[in-house]
Backbone as ProteinMPNN parsed JSONL, in Angstrom:
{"seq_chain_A": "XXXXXXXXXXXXXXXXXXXXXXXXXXXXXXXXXXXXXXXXXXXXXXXXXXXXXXXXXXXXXXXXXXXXXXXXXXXXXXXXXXXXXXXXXXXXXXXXXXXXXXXXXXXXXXXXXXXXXXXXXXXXXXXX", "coords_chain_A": {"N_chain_A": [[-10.726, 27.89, -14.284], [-7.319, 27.125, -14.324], [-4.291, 26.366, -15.93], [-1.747, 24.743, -15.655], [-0.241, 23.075, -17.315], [1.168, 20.447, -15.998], [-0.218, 17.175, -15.829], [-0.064, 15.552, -13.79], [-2.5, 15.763, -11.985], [-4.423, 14.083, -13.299], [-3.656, 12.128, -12.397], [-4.838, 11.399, -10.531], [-7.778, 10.342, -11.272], [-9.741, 8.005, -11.76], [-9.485, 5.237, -14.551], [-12.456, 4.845, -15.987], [-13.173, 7.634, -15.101], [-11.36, 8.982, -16.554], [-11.275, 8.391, -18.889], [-14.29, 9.391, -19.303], [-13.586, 12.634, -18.738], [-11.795, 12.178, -21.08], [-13.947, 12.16, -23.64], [-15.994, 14.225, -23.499], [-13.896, 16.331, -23.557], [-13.146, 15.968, -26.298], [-15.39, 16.853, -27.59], [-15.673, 18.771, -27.305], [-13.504, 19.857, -28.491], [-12.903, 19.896, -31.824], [-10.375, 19.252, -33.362], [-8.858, 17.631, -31.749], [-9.687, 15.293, -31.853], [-8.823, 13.02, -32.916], [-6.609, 12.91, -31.384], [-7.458, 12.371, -28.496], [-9.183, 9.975, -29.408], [-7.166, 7.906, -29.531], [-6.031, 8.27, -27.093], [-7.796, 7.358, -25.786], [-8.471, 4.816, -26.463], [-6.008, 3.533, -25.39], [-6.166, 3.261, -22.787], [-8.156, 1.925, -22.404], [-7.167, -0.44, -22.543], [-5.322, -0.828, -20.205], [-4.757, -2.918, -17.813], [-7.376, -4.325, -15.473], [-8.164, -2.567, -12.383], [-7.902, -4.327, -9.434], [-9.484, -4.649, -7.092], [-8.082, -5.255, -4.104], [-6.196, -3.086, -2.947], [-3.345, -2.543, -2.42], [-1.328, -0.47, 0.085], [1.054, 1.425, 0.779], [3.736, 0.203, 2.412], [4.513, 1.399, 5.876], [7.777, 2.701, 7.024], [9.73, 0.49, 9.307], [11.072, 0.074, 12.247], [14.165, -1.179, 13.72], [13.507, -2.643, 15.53], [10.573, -3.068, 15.067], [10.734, -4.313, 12.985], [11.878, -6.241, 13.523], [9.787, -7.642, 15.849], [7.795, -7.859, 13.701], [8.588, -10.094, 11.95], [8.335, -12.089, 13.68], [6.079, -12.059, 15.125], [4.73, -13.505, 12.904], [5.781, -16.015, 12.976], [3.96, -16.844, 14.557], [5.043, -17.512, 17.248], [4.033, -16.862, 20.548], [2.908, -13.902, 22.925], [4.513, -14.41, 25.149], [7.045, -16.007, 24.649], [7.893, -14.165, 22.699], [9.118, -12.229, 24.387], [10.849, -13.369, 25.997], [12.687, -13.827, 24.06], [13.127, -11.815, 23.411], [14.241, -10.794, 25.863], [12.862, -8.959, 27.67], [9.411, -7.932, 29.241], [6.328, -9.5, 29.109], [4.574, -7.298, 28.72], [5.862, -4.808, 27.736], [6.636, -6.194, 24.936], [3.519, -6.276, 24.624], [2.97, -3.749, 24.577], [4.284, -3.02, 22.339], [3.274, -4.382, 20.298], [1.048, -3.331, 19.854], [1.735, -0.736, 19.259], [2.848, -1.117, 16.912], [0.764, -2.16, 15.669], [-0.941, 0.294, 15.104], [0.562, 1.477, 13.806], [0.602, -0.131, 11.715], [-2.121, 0.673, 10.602], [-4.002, -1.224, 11.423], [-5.815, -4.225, 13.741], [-5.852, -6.485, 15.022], [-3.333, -9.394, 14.989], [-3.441, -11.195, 12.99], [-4.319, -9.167, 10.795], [-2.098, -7.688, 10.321], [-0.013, -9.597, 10.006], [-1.331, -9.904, 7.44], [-1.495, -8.105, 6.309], [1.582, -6.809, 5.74], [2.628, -9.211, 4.417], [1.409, -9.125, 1.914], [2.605, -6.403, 1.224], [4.668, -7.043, 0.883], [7.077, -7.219, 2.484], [7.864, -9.662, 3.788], [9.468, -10.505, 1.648], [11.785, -9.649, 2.397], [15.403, -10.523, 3.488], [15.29, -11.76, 6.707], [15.962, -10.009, 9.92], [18.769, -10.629, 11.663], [19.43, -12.482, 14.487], [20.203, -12.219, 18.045]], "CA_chain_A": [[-9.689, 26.915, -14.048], [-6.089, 27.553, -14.972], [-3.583, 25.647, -16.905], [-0.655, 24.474, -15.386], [0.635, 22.02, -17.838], [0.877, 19.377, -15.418], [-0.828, 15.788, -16.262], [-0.113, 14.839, -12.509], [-3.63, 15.793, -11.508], [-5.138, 13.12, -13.924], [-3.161, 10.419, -11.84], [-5.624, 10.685, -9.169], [-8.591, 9.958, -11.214], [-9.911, 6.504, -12.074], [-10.198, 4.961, -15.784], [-13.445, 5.571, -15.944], [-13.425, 9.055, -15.016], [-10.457, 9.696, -17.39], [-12.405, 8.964, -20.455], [-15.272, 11.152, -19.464], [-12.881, 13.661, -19.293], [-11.424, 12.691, -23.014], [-14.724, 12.05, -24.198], [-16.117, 15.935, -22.65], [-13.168, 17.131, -24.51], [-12.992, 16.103, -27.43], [-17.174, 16.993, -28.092], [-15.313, 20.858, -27.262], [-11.874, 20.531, -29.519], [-12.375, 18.548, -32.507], [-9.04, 19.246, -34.017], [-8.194, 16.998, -30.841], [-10.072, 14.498, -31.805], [-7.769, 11.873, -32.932], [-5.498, 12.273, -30.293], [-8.465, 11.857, -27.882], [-9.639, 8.875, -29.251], [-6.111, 7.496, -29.327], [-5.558, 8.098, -25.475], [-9.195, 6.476, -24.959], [-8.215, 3.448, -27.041], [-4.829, 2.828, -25.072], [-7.044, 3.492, -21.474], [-9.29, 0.621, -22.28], [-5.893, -1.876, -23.122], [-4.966, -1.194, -19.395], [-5.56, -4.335, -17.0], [-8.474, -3.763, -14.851], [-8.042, -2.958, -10.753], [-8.238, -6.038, -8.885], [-10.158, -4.311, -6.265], [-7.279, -5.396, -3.566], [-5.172, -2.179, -3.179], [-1.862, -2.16, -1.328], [-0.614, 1.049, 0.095], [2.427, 1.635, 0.774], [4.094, 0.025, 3.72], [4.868, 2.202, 6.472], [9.703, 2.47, 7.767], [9.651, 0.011, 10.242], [12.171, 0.432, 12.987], [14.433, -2.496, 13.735], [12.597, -3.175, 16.627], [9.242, -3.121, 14.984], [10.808, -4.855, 11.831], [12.276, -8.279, 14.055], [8.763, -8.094, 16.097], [6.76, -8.266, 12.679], [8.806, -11.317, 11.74], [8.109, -13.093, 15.082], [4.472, -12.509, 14.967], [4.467, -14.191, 11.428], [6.577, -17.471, 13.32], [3.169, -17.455, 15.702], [5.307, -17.566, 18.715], [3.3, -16.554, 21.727], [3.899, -12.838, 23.645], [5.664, -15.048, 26.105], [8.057, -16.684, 23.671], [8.601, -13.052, 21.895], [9.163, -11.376, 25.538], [11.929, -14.281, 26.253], [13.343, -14.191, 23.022], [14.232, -9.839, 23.645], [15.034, -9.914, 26.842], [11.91, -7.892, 27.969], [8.602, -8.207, 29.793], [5.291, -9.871, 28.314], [3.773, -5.773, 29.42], [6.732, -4.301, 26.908], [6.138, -6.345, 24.198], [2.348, -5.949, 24.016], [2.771, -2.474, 23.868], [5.13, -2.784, 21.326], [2.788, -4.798, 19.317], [-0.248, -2.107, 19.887], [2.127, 0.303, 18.651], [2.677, -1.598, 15.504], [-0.774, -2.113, 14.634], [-1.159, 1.469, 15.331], [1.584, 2.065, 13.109], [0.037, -0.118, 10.321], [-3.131, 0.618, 10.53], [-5.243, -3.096, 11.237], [-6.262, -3.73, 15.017], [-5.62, -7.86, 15.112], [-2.14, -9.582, 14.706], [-3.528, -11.732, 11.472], [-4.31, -8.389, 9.766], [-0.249, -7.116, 10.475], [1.037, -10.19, 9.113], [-1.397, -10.169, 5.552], [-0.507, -6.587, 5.285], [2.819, -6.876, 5.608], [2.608, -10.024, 3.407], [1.078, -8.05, 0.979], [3.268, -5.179, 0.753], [6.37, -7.493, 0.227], [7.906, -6.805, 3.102], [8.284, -10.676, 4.163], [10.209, -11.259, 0.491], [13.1, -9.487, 2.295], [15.942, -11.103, 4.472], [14.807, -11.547, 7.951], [16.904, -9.644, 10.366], [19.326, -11.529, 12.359], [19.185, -12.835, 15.831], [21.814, -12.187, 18.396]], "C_chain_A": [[-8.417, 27.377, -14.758], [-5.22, 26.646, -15.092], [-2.623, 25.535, -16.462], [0.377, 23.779, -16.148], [0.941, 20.591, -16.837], [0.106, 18.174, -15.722], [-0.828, 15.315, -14.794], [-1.387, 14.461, -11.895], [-4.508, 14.21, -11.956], [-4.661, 11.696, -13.376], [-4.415, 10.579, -11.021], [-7.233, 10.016, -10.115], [-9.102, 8.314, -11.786], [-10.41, 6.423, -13.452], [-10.992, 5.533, -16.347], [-13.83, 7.426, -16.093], [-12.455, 9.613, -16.117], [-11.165, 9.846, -18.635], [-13.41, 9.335, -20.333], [-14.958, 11.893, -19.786], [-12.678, 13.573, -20.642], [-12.814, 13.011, -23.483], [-15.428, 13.793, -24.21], [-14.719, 16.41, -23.489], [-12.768, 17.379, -25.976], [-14.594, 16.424, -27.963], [-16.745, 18.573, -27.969], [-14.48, 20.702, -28.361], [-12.053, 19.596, -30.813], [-11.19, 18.424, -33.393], [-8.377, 17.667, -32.851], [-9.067, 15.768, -30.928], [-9.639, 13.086, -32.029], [-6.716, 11.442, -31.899], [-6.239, 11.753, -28.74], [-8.613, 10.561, -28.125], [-8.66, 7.709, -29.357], [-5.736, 6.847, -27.777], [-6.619, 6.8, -25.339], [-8.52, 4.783, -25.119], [-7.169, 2.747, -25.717], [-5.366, 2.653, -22.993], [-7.503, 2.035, -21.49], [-8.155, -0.653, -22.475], [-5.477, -1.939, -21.449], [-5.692, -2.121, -18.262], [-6.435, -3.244, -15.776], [-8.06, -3.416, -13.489], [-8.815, -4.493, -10.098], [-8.98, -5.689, -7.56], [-9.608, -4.399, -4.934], [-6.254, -3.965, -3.589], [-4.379, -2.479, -1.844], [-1.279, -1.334, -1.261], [0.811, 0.405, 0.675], [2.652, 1.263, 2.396], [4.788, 1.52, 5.051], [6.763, 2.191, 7.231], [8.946, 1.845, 9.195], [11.083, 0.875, 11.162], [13.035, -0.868, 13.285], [13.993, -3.317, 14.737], [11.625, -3.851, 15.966], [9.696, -4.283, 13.486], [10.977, -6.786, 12.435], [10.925, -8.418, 14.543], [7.87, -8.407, 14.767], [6.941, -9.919, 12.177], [8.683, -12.175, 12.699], [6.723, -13.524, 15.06], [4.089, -13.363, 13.798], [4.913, -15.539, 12.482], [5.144, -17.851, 14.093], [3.945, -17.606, 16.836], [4.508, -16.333, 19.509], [4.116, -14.751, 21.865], [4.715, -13.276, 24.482], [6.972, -14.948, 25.655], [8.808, -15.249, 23.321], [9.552, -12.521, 23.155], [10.73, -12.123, 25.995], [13.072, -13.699, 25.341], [14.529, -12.571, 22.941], [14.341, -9.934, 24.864], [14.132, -9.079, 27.646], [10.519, -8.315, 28.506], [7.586, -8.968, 29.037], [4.384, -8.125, 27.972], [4.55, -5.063, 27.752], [6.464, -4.926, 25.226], [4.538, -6.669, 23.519], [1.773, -4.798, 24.333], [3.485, -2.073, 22.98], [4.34, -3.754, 20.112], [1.538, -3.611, 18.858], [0.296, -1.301, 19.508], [2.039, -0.27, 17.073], [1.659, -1.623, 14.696], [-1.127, -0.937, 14.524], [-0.918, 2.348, 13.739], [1.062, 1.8, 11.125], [-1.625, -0.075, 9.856], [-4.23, -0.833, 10.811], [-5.077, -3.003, 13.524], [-6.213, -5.778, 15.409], [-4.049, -8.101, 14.336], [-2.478, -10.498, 13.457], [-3.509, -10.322, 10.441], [-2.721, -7.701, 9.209], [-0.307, -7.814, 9.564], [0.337, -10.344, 7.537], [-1.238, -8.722, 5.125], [0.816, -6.206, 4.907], [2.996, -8.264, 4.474], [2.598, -9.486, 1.773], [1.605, -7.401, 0.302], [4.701, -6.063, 0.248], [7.342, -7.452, 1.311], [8.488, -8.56, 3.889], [9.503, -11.457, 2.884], [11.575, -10.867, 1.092], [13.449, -10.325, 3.502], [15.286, -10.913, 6.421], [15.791, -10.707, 9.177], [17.277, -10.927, 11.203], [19.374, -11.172, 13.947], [20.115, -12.713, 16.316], [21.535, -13.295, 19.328]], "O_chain_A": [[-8.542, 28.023, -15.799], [-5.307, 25.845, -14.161], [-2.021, 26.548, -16.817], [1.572, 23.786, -15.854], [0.795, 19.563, -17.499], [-0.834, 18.823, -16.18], [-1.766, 14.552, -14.563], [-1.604, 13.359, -11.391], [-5.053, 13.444, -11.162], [-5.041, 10.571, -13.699], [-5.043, 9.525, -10.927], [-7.814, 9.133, -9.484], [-8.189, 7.659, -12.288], [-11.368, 7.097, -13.828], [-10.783, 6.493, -17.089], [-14.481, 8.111, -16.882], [-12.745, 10.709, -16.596], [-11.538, 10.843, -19.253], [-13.832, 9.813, -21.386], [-15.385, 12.391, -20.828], [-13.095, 14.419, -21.434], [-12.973, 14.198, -23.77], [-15.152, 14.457, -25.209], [-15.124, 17.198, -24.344], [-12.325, 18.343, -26.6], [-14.753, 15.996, -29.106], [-17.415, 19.47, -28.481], [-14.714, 21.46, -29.302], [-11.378, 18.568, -30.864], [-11.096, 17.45, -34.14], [-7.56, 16.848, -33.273], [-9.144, 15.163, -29.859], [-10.072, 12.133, -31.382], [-6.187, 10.368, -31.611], [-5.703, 10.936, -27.992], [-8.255, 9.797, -27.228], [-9.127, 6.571, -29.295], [-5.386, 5.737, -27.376], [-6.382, 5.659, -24.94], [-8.223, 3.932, -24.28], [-7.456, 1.685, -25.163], [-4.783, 1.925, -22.19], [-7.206, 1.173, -20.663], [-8.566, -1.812, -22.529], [-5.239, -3.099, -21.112], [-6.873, -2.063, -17.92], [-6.273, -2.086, -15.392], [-7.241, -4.295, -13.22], [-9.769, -5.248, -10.283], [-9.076, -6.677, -6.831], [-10.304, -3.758, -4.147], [-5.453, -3.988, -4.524], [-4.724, -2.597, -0.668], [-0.557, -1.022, -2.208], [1.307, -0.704, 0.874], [2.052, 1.758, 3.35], [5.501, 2.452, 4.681], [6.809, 1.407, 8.179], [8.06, 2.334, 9.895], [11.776, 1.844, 10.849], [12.362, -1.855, 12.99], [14.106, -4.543, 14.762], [11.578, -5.076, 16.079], [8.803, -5.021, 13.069], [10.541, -7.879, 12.071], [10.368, -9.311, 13.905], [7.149, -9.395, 14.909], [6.047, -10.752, 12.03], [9.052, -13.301, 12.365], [6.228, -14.65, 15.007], [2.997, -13.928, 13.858], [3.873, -16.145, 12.74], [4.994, -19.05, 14.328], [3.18, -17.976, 17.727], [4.416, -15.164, 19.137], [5.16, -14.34, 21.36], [5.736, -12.617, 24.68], [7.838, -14.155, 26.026], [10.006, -15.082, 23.548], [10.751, -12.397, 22.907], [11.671, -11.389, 26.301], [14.126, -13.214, 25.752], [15.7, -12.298, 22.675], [14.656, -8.818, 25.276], [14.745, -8.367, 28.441], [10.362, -9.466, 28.098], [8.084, -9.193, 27.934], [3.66, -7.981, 26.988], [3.83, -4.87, 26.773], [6.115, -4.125, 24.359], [4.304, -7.115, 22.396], [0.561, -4.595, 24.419], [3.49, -0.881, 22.674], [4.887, -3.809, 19.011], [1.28, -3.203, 17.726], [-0.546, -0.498, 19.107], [1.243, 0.146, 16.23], [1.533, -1.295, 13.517], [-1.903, -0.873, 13.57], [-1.518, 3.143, 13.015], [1.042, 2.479, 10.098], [-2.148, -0.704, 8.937], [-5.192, -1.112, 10.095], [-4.543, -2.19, 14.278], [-6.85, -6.036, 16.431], [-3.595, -7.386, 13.443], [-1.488, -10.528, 12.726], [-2.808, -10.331, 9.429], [-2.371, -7.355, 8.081], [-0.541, -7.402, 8.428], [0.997, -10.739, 6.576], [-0.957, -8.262, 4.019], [1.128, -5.459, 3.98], [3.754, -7.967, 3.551], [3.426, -9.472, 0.862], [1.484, -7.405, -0.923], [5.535, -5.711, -0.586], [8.513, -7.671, 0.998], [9.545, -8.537, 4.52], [10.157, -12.489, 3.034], [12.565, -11.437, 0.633], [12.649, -10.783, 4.319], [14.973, -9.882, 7.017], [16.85, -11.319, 9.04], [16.569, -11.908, 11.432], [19.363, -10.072, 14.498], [21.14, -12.918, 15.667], [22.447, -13.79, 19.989]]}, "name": "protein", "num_of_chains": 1, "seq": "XXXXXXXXXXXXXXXXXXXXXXXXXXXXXXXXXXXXXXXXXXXXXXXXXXXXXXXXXXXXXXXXXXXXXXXXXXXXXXXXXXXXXXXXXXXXXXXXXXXXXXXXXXXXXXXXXXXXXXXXXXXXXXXX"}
């Protein structure tokens, strides 16, 4: 294995696995043993995972950003289809893209992922 200096790597692993690692290292270095059991200490102070993870929302488009806020209102594909100007056909392939887009395969899962991510805390776009 070779030494980059980097710490980045150690983001990916979980708690848990981090203090194996200290623990496995400091039973090799014990000059490093204080600063080992330092890290460990300040490991175990961080709040737990809530088992809920939220990735990262995916750039809407302003299309896909006004349809997300519509589907949240519950208006119908009718209603939406009226509301742009555009077929019922057009906008439920513009919703199948969306879910596509955010991964979920039902219009409740859109709106609690998008809930989720925060993306309903911002201004809604405006209507012409």
């Amino acid at each position: 294995m070779t030494e980059s200096g980097s710490a980045t790597p150690l983001l990916t692993l979980s708690i848990t696995q981090l203090q194996t690692l200290l623990t496995k290292f400091a039973a090799r270095n014990e000059a490093w043993e204080s600063l080992v059991s330092s890290l460990s200490n300040r490991l175990k102070k961080l709040p737990k995972p809530s088992g809920l993870r939220v990735r990262a929302l995916p750039l809407l488009t302003p299309r896909e950003t006004e349809l997300a806020w519509q589907m949240r209102e519950d208006l119908t594909l009718d209603q939406i289809a009226r509301e742009r100007f555009v077929s019922r056909n057009t906008v439920k392939s513009q919703v199948r893209s969306l879910y596509v887009k955010l991964g979920v395969s039902s219009r409740q899962s859109a709106v609690q992922l998008l809930e989720r991510g925060g993306f309903y805390e911002r201004q809604p776009p405006r209507r012409n």
